[in-house]
N, C-alpha and C positions, 0 to 999 in steps of 0.2 A: 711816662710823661712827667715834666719836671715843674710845669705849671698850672694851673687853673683860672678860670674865669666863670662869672655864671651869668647865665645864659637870661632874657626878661622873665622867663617863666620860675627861676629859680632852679634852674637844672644845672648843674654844676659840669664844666664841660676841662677835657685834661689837655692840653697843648704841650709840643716840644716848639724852639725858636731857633733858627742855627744861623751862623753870617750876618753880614753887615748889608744896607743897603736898602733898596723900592724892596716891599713888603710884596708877598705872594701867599696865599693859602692853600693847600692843597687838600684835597678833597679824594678821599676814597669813593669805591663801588660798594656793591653788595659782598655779604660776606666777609669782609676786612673791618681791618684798624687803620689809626695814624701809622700804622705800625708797616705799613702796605707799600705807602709812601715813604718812610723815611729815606729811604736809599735816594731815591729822586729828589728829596729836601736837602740830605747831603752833596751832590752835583750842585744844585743851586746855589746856595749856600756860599758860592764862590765870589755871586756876584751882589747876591740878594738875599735878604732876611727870609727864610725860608719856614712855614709854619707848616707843621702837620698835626690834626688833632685827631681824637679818637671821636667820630659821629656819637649821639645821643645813645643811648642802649649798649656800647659797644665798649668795649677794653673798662679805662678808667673813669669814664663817664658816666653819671648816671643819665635817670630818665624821668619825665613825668608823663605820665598822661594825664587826656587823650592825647594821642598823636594827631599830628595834622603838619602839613609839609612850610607852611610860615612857621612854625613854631624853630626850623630848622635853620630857612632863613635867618630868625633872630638870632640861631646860634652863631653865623658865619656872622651878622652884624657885632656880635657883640666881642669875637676874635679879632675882628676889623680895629674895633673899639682899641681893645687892648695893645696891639703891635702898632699904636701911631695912627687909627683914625682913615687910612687909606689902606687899599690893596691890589694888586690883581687876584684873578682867583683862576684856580688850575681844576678840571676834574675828570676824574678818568670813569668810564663808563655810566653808572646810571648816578654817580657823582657829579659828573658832568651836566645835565640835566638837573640838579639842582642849584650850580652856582650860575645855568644860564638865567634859570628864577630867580634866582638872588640879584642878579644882574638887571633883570627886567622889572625887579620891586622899586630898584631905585636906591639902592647899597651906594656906599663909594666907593666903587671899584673902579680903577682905572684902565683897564681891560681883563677882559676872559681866554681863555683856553681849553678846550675839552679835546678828548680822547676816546673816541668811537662810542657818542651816547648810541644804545642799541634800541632806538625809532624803528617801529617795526612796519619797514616800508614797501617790504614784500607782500605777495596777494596771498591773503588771507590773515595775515598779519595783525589787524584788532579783534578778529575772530580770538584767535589764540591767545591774546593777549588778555581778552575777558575770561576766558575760559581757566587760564593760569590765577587768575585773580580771585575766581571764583572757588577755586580747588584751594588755593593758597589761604583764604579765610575760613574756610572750613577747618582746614587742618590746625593751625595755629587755633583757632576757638575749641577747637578740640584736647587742644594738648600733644598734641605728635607733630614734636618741633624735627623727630626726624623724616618725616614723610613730609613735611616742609621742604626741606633743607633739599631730599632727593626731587622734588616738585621744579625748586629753584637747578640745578643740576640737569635734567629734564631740557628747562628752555634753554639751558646755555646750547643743547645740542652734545653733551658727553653722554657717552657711549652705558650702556645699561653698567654692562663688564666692569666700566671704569667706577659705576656709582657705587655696584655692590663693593668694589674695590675699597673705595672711599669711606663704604661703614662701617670694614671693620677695619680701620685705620686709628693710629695714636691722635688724628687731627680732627677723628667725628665728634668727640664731646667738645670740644672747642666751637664747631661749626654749629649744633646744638645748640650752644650756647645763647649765642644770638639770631638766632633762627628768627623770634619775632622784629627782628627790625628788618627782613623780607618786604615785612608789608609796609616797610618806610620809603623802603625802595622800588617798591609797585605804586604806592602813591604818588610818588617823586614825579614817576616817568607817564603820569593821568593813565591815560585810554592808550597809550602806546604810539601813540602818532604823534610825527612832526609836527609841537604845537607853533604852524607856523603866524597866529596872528600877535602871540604871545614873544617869540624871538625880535617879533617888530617891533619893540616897544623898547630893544638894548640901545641904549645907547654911546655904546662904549665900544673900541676894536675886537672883535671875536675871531679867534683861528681854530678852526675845526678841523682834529688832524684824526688819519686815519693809517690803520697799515696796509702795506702793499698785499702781506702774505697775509690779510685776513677776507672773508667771505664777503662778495663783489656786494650786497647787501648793506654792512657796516660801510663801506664807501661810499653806497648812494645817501645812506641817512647822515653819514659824516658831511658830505656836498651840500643836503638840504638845507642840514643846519646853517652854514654859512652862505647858501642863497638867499634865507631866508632873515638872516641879522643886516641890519643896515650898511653895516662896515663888516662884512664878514668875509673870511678869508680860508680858501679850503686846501690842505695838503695832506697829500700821501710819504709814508714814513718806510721808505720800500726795502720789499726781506721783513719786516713784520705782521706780527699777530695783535689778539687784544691785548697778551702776554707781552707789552710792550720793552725792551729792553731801555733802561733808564739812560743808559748812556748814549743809547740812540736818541731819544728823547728831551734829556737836557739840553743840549747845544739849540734844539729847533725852536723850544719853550724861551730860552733864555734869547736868542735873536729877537724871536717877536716882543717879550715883555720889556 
C-alpha cells in the first residue's frame, strides 16, 4: 500500500488510489486485504479513482482496541476524508455489510454497492449464526487462531477435506494471521439478519448484486438487501459464485456508480 491515513482513533490505516475521476472505496470480506480487491480497483480505475485499503487488523494496517464496528466506520470516513471528501462505496460479502452501515451512519457517500452480504435468511439461520459467534469467542479468547480460522471455513460451507487441505497449506500462517479480525466481521454482520430497520435509514442509491451460480440463499439475502434500501436495486451476475470474477463485475459496478 503506497499510502496512509489515520483513522479518529488514531489507527493508522494503508490505502492504494489508481485512476482519475468520482471516487469509490472498496471494501473487502473476511479473511482478506486491499490486496483482495485490487484487481477490481484496477478495472475501475479506468473510469474512476479507485481505492482499496487494507481493513484495521489486517496487511499494513494497524489496530487498536477495543474493537467496535463505528470504530470502522470512522476508518471509511476518514478514507472518504483523504481522496476528496466524497465517495461511493463498494463491498463484497461481509464488507458489504459494513459500508451498508457506513451508508446508514450518514457518511458522504454518494451511492453503495455490495456483493452477496451473506444475511443468514434461511431457517435456522440465527440459530447458527449465535452459535458460530459463540464458538468463534471462545477460540480467539483462547489463543487458537487456527481452530478459528477452521470455525470461519466451517460456515462458509467448505468441505472438512478441503479445511484439512488448507492447514497444511503455504497460505495457513497467513490466514492465522488475522484470524482475530473474524470477530470484526461477525460484529459487522450483528445477529446475522437482514438488518432491515437499519438499511431504512440509507439514503443514497444501493445495488445489491448477486451471482447467478451461487446458493439460491445468497440471492434472497442479496434481494432483501435492496427491498429493504429505500432506492435499492437488485441484480443477478449470471454463471457466478461468491468467487466473483472481477471482470464480470466491473462493467455492472461501473454502470451503476
Amino acid at each position: 500500500m503506497d499510502n496512509n491515513t489515520i483513522s479518529r482513533d488514531g489507527t493508522s490505516l494503508a490505502y492504494q488510489r489508481a485512476g482519475e475521476g468520482p471516487a469509490v472505496v472498496l471494501v473487502s470480506g473476511a479473511m482478506s486485504t486491499g490486496a483482495t480487491v485490487a484487481p477490481l480497483a484496477g478495472l475501475l480505475a479506468k473510469r474512476f479513482t479507485a481505492v482499496c485499503y487494507d481493513r484495521r487488523g489486517r496487511g499494513q494496517s494497524g489496530d487498536t482496541q477495543p474493537y467496535e464496528v463505528a470504530r470502522e466506520v470512522e476508518d471509511l470516513a476518514a478514507l472518504i476524508d483523504a481522496v476528496g471528501g466524497e465517495a461511493s462505496l463498494y463491498g463484497i460479502s461481509s464488507g458489504g455489510a459494513l459500508v451498508l452501515e457506513a451508508a446508514a451512519s450518514g457518511l458522504p457517500v454518494r451511492s453503495v454497492a455490495v456483493y452477496e452480504v451473506p444475511y443468514a435468511v434461511y431457517e435456522g439461520g440465527a440459530k447458527e449464526r449465535a452459535e458460530y459467534t459463540r464458538n468463534l469467542t471462545e477460540a480467539l479468547g483462547a489463543g487458537r487462531r487456527g481452530d478459528a480460522v477452521e470455525l470461519f471455513l466451517r460456515l462458509t460451507g467448505l468441505a472438512e477435506q478441503m479445511i484439512q487441505g488448507a492447514r497444511n497449506s503455504p497460505m495457513w500462517s497467513g490466514m492465522e494471521a488475522i484470524a482475530p479480525t473474524l470477530a470484526y466481521d461477525d460484529a459487522v454482520l450483528g445477529d446475522g439478519l437482514v438488518p432491515r430497520a437499519r438499511l431504512a435509514d440509507i439514503g443514497v442509491p444501493v445495488l445489491s448484486l448477486a451471482g447467478g451460480a451461487s446458493p439460491a440463499w445468497m440471492r434472497e439475502a442479496a434481494r432483501a438487501v435492496a427491498d429493504s434500501a429505500p432506492q435499492g436495486t437488485y441484480r443477478v451476475l449470471e454463471g457466478q459464485t461468491h468467487m466473483v470474477d472481477p471482470n464480470v463485475l466491473a462493467p455492472a459496478l461501473a454502470e451503476f456508480l
